[in-house]
C-alpha positions as CSV (number, residue, x, y, z in Angstrom):
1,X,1.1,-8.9,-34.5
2,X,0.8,-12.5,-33.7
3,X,-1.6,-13.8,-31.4
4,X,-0.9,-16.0,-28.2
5,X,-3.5,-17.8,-25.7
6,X,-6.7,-16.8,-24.9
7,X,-6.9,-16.8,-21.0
8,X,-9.8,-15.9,-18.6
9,X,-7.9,-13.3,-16.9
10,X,-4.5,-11.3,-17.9
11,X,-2.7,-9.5,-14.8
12,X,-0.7,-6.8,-15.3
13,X,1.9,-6.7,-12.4
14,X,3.8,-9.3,-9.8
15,X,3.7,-6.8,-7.3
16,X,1.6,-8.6,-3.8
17,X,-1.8,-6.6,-5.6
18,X,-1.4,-9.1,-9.0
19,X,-0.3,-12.1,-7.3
20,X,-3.0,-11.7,-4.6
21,X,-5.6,-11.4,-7.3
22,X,-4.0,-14.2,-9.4
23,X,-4.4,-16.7,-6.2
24,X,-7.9,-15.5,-5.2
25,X,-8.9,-16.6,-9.0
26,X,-8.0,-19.8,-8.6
27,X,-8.6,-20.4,-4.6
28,X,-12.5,-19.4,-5.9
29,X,-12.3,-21.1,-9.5
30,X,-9.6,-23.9,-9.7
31,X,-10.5,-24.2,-13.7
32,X,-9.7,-20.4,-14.2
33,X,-7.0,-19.6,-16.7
34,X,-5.2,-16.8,-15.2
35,X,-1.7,-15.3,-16.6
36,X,0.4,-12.8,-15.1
37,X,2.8,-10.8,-17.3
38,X,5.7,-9.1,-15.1
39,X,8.0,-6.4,-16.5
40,X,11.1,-7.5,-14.2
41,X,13.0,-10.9,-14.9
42,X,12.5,-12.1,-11.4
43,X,9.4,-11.7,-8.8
44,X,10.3,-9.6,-5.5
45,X,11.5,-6.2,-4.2
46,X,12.4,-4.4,-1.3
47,X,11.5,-1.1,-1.6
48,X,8.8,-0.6,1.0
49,X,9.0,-0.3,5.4
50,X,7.5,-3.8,4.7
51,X,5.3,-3.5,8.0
52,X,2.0,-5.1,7.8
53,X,-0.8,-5.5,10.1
54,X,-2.0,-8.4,10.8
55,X,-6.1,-7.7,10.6
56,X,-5.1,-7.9,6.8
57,X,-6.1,-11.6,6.9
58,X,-8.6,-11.4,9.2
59,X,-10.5,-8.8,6.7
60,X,-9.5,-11.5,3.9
61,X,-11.0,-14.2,6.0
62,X,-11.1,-18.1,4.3
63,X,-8.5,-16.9,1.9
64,X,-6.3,-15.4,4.4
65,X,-6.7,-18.7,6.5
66,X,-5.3,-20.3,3.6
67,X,-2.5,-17.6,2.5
68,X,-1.5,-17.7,6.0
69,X,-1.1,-21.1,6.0
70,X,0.8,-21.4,2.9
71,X,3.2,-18.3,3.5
72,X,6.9,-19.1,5.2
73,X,8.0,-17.9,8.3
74,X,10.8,-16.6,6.5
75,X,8.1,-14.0,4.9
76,X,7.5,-12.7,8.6
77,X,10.9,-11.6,9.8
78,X,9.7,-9.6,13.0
79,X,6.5,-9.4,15.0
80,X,5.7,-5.6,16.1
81,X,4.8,-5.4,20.0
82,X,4.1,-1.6,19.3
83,X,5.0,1.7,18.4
84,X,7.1,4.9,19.3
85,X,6.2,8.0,18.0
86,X,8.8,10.7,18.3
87,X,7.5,14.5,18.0
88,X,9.6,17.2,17.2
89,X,10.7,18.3,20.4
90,X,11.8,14.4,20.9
91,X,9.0,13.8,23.2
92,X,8.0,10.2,22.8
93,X,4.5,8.8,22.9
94,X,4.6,5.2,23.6
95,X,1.9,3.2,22.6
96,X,2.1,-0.6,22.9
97,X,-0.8,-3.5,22.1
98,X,-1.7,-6.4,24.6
99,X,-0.4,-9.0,21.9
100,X,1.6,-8.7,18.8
101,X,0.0,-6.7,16.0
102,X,1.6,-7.2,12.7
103,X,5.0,-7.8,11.6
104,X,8.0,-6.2,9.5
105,X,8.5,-8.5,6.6
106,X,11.0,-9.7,4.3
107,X,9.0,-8.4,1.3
108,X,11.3,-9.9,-1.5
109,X,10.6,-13.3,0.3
110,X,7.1,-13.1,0.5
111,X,6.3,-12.0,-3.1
112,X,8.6,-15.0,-4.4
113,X,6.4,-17.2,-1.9
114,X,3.0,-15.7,-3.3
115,X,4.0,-16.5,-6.9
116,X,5.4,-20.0,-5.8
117,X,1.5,-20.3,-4.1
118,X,0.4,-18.3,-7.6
119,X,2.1,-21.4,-9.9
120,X,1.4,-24.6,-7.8
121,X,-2.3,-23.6,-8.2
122,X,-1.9,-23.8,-12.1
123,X,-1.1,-19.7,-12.6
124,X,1.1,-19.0,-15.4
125,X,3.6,-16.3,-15.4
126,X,5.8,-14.8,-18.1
127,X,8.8,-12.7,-16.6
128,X,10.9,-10.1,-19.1
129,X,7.5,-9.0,-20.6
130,X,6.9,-5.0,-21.1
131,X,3.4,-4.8,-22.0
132,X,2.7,-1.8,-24.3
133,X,-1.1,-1.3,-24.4
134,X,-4.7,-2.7,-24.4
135,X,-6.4,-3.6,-27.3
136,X,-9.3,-1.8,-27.4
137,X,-12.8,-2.3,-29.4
138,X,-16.3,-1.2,-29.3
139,X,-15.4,0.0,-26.0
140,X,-13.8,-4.1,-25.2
141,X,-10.1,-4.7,-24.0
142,X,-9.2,-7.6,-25.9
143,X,-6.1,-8.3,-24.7
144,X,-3.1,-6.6,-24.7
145,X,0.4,-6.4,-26.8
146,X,3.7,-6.8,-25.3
147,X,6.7,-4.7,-26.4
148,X,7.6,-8.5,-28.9
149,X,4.3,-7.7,-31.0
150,X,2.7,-10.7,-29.3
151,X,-1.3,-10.4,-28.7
152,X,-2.2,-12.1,-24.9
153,X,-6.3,-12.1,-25.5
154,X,-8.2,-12.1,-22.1
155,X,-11.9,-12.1,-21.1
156,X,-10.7,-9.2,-18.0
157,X,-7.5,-7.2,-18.1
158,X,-6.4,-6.5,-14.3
159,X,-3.9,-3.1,-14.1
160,X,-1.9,-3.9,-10.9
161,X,1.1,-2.0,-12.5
162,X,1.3,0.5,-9.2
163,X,1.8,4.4,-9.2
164,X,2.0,4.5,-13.3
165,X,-1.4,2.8,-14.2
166,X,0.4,1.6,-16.9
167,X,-2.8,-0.1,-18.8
168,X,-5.8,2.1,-17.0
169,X,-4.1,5.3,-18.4
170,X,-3.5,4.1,-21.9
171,X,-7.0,3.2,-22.1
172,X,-8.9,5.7,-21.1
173,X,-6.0,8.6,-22.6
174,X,-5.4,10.4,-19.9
175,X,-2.2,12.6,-20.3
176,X,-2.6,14.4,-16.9
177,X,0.7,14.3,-14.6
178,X,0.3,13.2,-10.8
179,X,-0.3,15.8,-8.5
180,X,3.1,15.8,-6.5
181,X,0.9,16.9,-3.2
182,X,-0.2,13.2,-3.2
183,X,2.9,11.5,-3.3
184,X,6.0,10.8,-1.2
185,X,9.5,10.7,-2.1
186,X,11.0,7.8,0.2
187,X,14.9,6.6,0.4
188,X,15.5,3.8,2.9
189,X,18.9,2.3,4.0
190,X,18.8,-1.2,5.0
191,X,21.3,-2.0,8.0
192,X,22.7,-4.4,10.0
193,X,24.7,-4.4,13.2
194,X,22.8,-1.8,14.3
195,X,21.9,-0.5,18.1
196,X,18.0,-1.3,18.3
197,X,16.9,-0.3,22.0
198,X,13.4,-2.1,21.4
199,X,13.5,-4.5,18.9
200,X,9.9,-5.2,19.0
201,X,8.9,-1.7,18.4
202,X,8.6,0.7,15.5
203,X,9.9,4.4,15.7
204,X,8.4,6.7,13.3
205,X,9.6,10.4,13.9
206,X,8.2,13.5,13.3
207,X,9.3,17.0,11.8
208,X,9.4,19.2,9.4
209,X,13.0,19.6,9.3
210,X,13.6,16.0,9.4
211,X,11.1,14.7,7.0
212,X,8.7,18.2,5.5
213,X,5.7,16.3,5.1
214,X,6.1,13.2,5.8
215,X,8.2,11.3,8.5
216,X,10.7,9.2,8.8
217,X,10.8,5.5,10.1
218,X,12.9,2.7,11.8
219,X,11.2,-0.4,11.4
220,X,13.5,-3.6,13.1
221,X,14.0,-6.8,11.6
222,X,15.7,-7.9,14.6
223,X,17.8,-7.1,17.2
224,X,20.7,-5.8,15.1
225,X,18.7,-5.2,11.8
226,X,16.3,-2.6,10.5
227,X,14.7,-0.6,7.6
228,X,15.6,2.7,8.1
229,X,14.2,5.7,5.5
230,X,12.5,9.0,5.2
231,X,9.0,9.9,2.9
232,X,8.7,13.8,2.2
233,X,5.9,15.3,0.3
234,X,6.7,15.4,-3.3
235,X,5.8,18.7,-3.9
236,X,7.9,19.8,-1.1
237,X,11.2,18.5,-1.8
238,X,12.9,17.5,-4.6
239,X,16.0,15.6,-3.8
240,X,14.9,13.7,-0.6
241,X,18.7,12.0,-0.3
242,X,20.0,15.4,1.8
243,X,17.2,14.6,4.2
244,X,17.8,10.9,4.4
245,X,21.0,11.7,5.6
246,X,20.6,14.0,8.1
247,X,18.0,11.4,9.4
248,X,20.9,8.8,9.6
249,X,23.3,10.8,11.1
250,X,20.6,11.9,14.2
251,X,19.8,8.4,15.2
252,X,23.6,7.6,16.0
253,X,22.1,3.6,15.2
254,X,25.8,2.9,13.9
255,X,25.7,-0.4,11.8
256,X,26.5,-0.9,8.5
257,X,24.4,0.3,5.7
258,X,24.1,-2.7,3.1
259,X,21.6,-1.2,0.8
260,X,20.2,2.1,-0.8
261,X,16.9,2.6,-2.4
262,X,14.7,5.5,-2.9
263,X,11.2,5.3,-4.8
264,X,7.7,7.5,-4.8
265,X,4.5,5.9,-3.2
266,X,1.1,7.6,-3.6
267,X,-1.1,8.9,-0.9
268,X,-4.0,9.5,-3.1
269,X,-8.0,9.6,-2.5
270,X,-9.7,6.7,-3.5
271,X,-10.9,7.6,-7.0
272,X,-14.3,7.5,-8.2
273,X,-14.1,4.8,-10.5
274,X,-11.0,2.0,-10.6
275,X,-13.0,-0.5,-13.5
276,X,-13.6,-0.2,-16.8
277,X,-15.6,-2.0,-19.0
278,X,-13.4,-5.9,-18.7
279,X,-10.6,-3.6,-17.1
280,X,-9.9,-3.3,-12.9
281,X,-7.4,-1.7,-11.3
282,X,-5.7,-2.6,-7.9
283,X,-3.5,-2.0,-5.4
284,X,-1.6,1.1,-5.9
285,X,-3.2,1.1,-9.6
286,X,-6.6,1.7,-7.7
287,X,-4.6,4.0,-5.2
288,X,-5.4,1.9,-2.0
289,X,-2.3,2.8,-0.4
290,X,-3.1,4.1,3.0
291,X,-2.9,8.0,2.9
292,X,-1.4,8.4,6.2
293,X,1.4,6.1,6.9
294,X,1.8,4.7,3.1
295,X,1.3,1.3,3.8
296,X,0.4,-0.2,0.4
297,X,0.9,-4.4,1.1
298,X,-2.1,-5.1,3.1
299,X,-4.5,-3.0,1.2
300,X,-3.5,-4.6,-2.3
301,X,-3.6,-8.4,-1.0
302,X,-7.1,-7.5,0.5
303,X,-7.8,-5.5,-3.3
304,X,-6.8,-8.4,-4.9
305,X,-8.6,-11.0,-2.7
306,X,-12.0,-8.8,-3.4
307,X,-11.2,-8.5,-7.3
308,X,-10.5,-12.5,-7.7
309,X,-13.3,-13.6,-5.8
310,X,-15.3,-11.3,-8.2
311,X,-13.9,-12.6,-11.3
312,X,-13.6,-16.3,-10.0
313,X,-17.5,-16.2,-9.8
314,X,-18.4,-14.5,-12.9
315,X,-16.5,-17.2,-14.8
316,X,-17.7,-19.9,-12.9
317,X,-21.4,-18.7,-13.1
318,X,-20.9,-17.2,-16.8
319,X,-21.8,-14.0,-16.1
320,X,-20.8,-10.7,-17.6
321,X,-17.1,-9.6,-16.3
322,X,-18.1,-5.8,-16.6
323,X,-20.9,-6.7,-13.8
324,X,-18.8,-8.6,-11.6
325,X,-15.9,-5.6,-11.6
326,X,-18.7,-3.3,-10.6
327,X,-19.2,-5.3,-7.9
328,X,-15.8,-5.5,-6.8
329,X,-15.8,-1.7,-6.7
330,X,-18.7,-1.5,-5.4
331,X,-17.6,-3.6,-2.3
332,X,-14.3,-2.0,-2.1
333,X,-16.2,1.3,-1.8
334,X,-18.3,0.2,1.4
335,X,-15.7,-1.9,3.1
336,X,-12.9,0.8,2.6
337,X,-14.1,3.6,1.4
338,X,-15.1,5.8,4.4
339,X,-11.7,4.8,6.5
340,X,-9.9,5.8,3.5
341,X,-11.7,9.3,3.1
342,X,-10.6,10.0,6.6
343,X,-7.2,8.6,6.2
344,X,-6.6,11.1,3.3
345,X,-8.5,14.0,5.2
346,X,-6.3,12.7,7.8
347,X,-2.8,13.4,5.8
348,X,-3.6,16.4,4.2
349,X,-4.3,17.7,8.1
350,X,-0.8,16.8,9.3
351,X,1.1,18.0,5.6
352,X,-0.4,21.6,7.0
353,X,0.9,21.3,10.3
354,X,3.9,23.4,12.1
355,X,6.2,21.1,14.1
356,X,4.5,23.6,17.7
357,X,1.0,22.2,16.7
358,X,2.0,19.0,15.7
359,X,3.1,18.7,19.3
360,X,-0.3,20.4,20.6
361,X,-2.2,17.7,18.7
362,X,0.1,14.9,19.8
363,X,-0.6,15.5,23.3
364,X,-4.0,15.7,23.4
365,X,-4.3,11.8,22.7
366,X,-3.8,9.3,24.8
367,X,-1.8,6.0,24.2
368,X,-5.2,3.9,24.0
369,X,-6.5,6.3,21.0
370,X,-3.1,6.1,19.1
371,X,-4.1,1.8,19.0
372,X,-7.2,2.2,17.5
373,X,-6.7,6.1,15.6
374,X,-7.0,4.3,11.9
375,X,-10.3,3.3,12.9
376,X,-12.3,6.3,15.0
377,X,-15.9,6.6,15.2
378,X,-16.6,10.3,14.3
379,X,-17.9,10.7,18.0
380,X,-14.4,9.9,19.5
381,X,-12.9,12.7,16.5
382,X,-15.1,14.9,18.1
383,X,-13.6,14.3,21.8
384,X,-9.9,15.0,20.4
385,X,-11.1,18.2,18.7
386,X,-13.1,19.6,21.6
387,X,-10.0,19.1,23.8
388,X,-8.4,20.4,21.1
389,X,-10.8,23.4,21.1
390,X,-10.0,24.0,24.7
391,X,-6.4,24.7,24.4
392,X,-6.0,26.5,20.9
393,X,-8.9,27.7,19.4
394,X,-7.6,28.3,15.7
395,X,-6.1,25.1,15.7
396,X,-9.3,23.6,16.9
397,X,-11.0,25.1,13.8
398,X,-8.1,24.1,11.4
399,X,-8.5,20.2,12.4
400,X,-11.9,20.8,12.3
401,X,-11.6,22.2,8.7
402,X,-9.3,19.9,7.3
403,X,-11.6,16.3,8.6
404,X,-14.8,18.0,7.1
405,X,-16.7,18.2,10.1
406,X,-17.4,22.1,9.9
């Protein structure tokens, strides 16, 4: 094995959780040697809805400022004005924000744009490289080995390797497969020359027959453009391509269907613990993909800005890195932790649900609630369920059940 640089930190994964955390390094420490080792030969994807909110850079304050003012326009291909959400009878619930809430994005753009950011700050990256393992001492990660028998040494190994935990799991041995009732099996078509009635607005529809669950989604990228795929629970279906189809053949969008992609995305709680020792986890690695709806680019870029201020300062201030990835858990935890309890309580709820009580629990909120239902305060839970409670009693109990507020 022959050995290579020593660097301050060694990221695992080009994915927006690795570049994110790459950038925050060096925005907080500008002498920090950071490298990112990437598996594929070229940065970006297009796997993903690619809808994000745009409170993500509010939450990530002076360094979303500056990512914001650094990313192109081209990363930002549609502002959303609001959503539809279609229930299985095809009743539509409209809900609409005063101003523009977030945007679908060209995801392959903007993760080239991050690691453009990532390299005019002074990151390194090394494309085409299949990490193997940690090396692990007394309880240390020293670095890790690539697949060429070359040792990277780094004072803190970040996992942002996604769903596999490609580093985190060889560490710590576990063998254990993923529990399929926490992931979704997705397959999206992107198409142009498409019929969009709102092109401002998102459609997400619901159904056990058209996604068993899951749902499935239109997201525009303009007037004659759009993302359009399906997410079933895992452990429900296992060949989600039947469904996709079906789901393409009820819209009657037309257009032309210029790409095919399917992929799993994890709707996990967050664990317990997500550092080890020199080694963090983030992103989907950490499982901050948003239970619900499976949005996974906003919670990594605000995992990653958390992490690399962490690290940033522990160098800076020579401090012990197991400490400062403590802290970064720690944080994580109180900042996200209790929305993201709820979120999962939240899923597992409407994975149980018939497509009849689906509609019962559809109706009972109002447009206003949809806005702000990622966020409730238990009391306004409560209002829901008693109405709830009013028109169905068992389902009342079952909601009841499922949020832990029995």
């Amino acid at each position: 094995m022959s050995l290579m640089s020593e660097y301050d930190v060694i990221i695992c994964g080009a994915g927006p959780a690795g570049l994110s955390t790459g950038i925050s390094t060096l925005f907080y420490n500008k002498k920090a040697k950071v490298l990112i080792l990437e598996n594929r030969v070229e940065v970006g994807e297009e796997k993903c809805a690619e809808g994000l909110s745009k409170d993500w850079f509010r939450h990530m304050k002076r360094f979303g400022k500056y990512l914001l003012s650094n990313l192109h326009a081209k990363c930002f291909e549609n502002e959303i004005l609001g959503t539809d959400l279609i229930l299985p009878s095809g009743k539509r619930i409209i809900v609409r924000d005063k101003k523009p809430n977030g945007w679908v994005l060209n995801k392959d753009y903007l993760l080239k744009n991050l690691n453009a950011i990532f390299k005019k700050m002074g990151g390194q990256i090394e494309l085409g490289v299949n990490v193997v393992g940690p090396v692990v001492k007394n309880n240390i990660i020293y670095g890790v080995e690539t697949e060429s028998e070359k040792l990277m040494r780094g004072k803190c190994i970040v996992d942002a390797t996604g769903l596999t935990q490609n580093i985190w799991r060889k560490t710590l041995n576990i063998k254990e497969p993923l529990n399929k009732d926490d992931l979704e099996v997705c397959f999206q078509y992107k198409v142009e020359g498409c019929k969009i009635e709102n092109p401002g607005v998102l459609q997400i529809h619901f159904g056990n027959n058209i996604a068993p669950g899951g749902y499935g989604w239109v997201f525009p990228k303009g007037k004659n453009r759009a993302n359009v795929g399906i997410g079933c629970q895992a452990s429900r279906v296992e060949n989600v391509l039947p469904f996709q189809e079906g789901f393409w053949d009820m819209l009657n969008l037309d257009g032309k269907i210029v790409s095919k992609k399917g992929g799993i995305v994890s709707s996990f709680k967050l664990p317990e613990e997500f550092v080890w020792s020199n080694l963090a986890c983030v992103g989907e690695s950490a499982r901050f993909t948003n239970p619900i709806h499976g949005g996974g680019t906003g919670p990594a870029m605000f995992g990653g800005y958390i992490l690399g201020m962490n690290i940033a300062n522990a160098i800076k201030n020579n401090e012990p890195m197991e400490e400062a990835l403590l802290k970064y858990q720690n944080e994580i935890k109180d900042v996200r932790g209790k929305a993201h309890e709820y979120h999962y309580r939240t899923k597992n709820l409407l994975q149980s649900l018939n497509d009849d009580e689906i509609e019962i629990i559809f109706s009972f909120m109002t447009p206003d609630e949809w806005l702000k239902s990622m966020s409730f305060t238990k009391r306004e839970i409560l209002s829901i369920i008693g109405r709830i409670y009013k028109k169905n009693l068992r389902l009342g109990l079952k909601v009841t059940r499922y949020l832990g507020l029995s």
